[in-house]
C-alpha positions as CSV (number, residue, x, y, z in Angstrom):
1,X,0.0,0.0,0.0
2,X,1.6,3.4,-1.0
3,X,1.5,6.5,1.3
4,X,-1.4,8.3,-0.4
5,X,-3.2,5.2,-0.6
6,X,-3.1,4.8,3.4
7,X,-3.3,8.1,4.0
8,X,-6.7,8.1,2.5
9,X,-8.7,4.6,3.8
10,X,-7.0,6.2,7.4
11,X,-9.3,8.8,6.9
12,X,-12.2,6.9,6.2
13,X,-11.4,4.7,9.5
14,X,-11.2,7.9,11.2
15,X,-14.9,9.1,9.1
16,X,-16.1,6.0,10.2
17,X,-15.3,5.2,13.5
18,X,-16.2,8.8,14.6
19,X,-19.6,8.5,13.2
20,X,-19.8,4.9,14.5
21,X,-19.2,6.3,18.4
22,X,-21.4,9.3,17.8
23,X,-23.8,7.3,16.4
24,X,-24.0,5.1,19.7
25,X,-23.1,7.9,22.2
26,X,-25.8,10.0,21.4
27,X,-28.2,7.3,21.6
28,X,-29.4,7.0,17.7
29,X,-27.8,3.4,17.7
30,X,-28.2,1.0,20.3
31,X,-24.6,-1.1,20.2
32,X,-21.4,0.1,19.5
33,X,-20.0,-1.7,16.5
34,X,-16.3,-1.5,15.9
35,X,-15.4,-4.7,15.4
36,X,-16.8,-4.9,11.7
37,X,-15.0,-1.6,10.8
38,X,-11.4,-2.8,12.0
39,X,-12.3,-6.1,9.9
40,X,-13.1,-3.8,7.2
41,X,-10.0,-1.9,7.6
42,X,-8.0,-4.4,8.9
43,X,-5.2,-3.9,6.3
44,X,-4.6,-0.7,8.0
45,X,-3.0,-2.1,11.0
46,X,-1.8,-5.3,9.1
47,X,2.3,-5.7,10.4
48,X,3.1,-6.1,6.4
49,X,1.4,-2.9,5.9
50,X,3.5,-0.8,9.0
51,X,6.4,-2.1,7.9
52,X,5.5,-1.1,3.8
53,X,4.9,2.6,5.1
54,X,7.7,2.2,7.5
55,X,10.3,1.7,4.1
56,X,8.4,4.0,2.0
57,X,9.1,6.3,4.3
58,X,12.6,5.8,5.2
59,X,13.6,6.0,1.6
60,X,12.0,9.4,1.2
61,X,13.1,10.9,4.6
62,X,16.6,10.4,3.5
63,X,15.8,12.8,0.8
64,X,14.0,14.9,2.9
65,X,16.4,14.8,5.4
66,X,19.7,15.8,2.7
67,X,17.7,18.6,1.3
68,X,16.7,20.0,5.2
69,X,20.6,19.5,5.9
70,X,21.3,21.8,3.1
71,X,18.8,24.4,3.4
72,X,20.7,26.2,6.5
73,X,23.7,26.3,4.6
74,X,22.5,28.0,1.7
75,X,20.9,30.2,4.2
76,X,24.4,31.3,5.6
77,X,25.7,31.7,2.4
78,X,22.7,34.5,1.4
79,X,22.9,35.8,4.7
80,X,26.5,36.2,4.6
81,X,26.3,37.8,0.7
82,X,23.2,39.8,2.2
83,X,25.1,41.6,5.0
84,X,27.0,43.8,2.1
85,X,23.5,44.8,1.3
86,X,22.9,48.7,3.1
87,X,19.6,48.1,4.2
88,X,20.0,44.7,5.3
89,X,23.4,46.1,7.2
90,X,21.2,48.2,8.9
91,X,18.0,45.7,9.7
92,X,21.0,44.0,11.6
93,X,22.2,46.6,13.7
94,X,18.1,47.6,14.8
95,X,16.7,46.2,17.8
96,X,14.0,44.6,15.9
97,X,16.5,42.4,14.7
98,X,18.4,41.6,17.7
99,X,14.2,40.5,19.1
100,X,14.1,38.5,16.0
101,X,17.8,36.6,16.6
102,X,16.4,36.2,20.5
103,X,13.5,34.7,19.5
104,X,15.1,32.6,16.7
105,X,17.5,30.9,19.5
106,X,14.8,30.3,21.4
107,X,12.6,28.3,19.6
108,X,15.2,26.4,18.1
109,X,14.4,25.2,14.8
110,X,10.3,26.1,15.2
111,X,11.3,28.4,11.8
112,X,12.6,26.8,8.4
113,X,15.6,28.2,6.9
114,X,13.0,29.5,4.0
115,X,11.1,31.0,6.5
116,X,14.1,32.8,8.6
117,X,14.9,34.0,4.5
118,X,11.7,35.4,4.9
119,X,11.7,37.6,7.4
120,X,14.9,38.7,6.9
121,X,14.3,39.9,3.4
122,X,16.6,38.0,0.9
123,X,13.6,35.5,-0.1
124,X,13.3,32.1,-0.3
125,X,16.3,30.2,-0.5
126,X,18.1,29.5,-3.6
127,X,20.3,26.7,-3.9
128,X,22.5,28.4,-6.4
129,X,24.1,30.9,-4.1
130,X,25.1,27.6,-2.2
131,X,26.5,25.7,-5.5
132,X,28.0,29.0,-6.9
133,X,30.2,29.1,-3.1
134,X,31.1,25.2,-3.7
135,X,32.8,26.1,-7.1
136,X,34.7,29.2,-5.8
137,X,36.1,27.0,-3.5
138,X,37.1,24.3,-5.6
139,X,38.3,26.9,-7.8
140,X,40.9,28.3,-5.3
């Protein structure tokens, strides 16, 4: 079962089990029937399934998890190039900046690198600043 797939008959479980309580709670059904809706969606919580999703999703978080690895240090590299930038130079030295850096340590990594790009006015992130830094390097 793919992802999408799962994701989807979840949500129907969820439709239908919800419906199934209020159903019963509010009195409009007499007995609580679960049992035929986890028959019906037993592949759901079948241990092939789990461990499907479970690879499906390891394969894509490593991809996820290179392109999150990255996104900081193209981040660094526009801020750096940024701080040449006179109204950017100046953002830096105001205090609303010094409430944004407090509040950036402080909640750790609550904001994405796009969104710290963002708020500090260079954009979103563009991987080409980071790939044009790589080849300087190797270059010198």
């Amino acid at each position: 079962m793919q992802i999408e797939e799962f994701r989807a008959r979840l949500e129907e479980f969820d439709e239908a089990i919800n419906r199934e309580h209020y159903l019963h709670y509010s009195g409009l059904k007499p007995s609580l029937e679960t049992i035929r809706l986890y028959d019906e969606y037993s592949k759901l919580f079948s241990l092939e399934t789990i461990r499907e999703l479970q690879r499906q999703l390891e394969a894509a978080d490593d991809g996820f998890y290179a392109a999150d690895c990255l996104r900081p240090w193209i981040f660094e590299e526009i801020a750096s190039r940024a701080r040449a930038v006179p109204s950017l130079a100046i953002w830096l030295a105001s205090r609303k900046a010094g409430m944004f850096l407090k509040e950036v340590w402080g909640t750790g990594q609550l904001y994405s690198a796009d969104e710290l790009g963002e708020e500090i006015g260079v954009g979103l992130l563009d991987p080409q600043v980071l790939m044009d830094e790589l080849l300087t390097g190797l270059r010198q």
